[in-house]
C-alpha positions in Angstrom: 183.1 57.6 105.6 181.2 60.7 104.3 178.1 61.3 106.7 175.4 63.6 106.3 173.2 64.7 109.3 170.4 66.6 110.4 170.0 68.6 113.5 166.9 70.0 115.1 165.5 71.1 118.1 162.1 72.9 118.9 162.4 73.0 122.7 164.5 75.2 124.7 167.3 77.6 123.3 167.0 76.0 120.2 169.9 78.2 118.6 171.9 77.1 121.4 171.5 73.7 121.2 172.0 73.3 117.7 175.1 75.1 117.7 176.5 73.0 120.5 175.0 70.1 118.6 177.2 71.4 115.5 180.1 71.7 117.4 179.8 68.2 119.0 179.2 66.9 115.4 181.9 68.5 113.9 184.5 67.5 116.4 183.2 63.4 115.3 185.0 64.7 112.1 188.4 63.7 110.5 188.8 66.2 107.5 186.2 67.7 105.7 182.4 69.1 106.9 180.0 71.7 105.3 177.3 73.1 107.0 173.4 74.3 105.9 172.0 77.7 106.8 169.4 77.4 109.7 166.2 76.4 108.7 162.9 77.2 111.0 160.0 74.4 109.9 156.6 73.8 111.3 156.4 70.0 113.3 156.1 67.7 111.3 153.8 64.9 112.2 152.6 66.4 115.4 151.1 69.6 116.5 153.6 71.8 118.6 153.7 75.6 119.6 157.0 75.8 118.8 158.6 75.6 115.2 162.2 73.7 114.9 164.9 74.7 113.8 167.1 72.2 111.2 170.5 72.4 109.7 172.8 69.8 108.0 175.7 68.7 108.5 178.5 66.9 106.1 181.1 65.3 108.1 183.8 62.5 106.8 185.0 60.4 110.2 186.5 57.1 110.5 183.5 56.1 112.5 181.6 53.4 111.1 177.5 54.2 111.0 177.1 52.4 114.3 179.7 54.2 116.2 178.3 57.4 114.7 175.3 56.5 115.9 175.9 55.4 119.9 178.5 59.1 119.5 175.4 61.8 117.8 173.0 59.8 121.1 175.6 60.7 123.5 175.6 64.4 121.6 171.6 64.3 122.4 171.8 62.9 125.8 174.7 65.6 126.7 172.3 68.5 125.2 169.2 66.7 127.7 167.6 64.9 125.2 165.8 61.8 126.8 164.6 59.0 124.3 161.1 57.4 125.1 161.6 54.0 123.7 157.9 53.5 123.4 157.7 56.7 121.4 160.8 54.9 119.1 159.0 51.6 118.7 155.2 53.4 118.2 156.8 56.1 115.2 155.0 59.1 118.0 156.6 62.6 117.4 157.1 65.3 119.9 159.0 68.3 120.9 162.9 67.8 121.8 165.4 70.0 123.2 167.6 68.3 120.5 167.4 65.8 117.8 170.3 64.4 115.3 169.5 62.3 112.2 172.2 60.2 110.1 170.4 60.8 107.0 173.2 59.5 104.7 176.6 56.9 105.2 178.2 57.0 101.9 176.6 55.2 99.7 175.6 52.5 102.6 172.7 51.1 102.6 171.8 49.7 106.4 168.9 48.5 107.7 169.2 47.3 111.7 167.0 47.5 114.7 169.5 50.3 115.9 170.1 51.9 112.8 168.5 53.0 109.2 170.7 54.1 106.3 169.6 56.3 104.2 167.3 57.6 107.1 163.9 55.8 105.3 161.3 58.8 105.3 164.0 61.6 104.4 163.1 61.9 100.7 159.3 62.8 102.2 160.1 65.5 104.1 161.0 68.8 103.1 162.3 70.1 106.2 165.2 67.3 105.5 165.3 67.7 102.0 165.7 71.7 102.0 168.8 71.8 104.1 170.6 68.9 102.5 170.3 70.1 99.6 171.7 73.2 100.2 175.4 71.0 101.1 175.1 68.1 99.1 172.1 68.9 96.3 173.8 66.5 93.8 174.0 63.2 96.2 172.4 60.3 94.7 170.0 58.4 97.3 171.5 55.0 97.0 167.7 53.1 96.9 166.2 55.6 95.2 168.5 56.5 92.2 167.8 60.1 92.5 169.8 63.1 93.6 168.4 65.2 97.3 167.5 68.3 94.4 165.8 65.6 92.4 163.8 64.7 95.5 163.2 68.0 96.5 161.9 68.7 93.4 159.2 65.3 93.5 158.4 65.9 97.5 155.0 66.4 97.9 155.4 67.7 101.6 153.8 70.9 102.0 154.7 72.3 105.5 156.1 75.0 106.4 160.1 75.5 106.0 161.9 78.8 105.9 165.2 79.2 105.7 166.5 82.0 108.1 169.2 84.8 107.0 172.2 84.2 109.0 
């Protein structure tokens, strides 16, 4: 299964945890992964001091979605991140040491409790859309019909998102 992901984290050593997050990621892989530059982007949704930083990450893995999923929480929880359920069920925001995203599972579409495939507010965000883009511009969003440049091109998301020179 091809996978896309997003990493980001806006508390802590953020370049340190998403590089450990990247490394934990990649090693979920079987042959192939690309990875976006770093991109810094204002909170979206919330109001935090601190900007994240995002990056994408293309892996193919035997997993299915749901064992990628329980493996990219363990990734978090190893990194400190702790999950607020109520802050799950209520759609709250807030800063996080480290946060990973399955934005894409082939051409899967899933819709669980547990699990949402293709990740349901991607194509509104450009902090999601800038760095996927960058590895995998041409992939069609299997509900929407429309390539991640396409999307790009439509979003109507205005924050902030700079893409840092490596």
């Amino acid at each position: 299964m091809i996978a896309i992901l997003l990493i980001g984290s806006n508390r802590g050593d953020r370049f340190s945890l998403i590089e450990k997050a990247t490394k934990g990621v990649i090693e979920l892989s079987c042959k192939l992964y690309s990875i976006s530059s770093l991109y810094e982007s204002e909170p979206w949704g919330f109001d935090a001091k601190e900007w994240f930083l995002n990056r994408a990450v293309l892996i193919e893995t035997e997993l299915t979605p749901e064992e990628l999923l329980q493996r990219v929480l363990e990734i978090e929880r190893d990194l400190g991140r702790i999950r607020d359920n109520n802050h799950a069920k209520e759609r709250t925001y807030s800063s996080r040491e480290i946060d990973i995203d399955i934005i894409f599972c082939d051409n899967l579409i899933i819709r669980s409790e547990r699990l949402s495939v293709p990740h349901p507010r991607m194509h509104n965000r450009r902090f999601v859309l800038e760095p996927v883009s960058e590895i995998a511009g041409d992939y069609i969003h299997p509900e929407l019909g429309l390539s991640v440049n396409q999307l790009l091109n439509r979003c109507d998301d205005t924050s902030g998102v700079i893409k840092l020179v490596q």
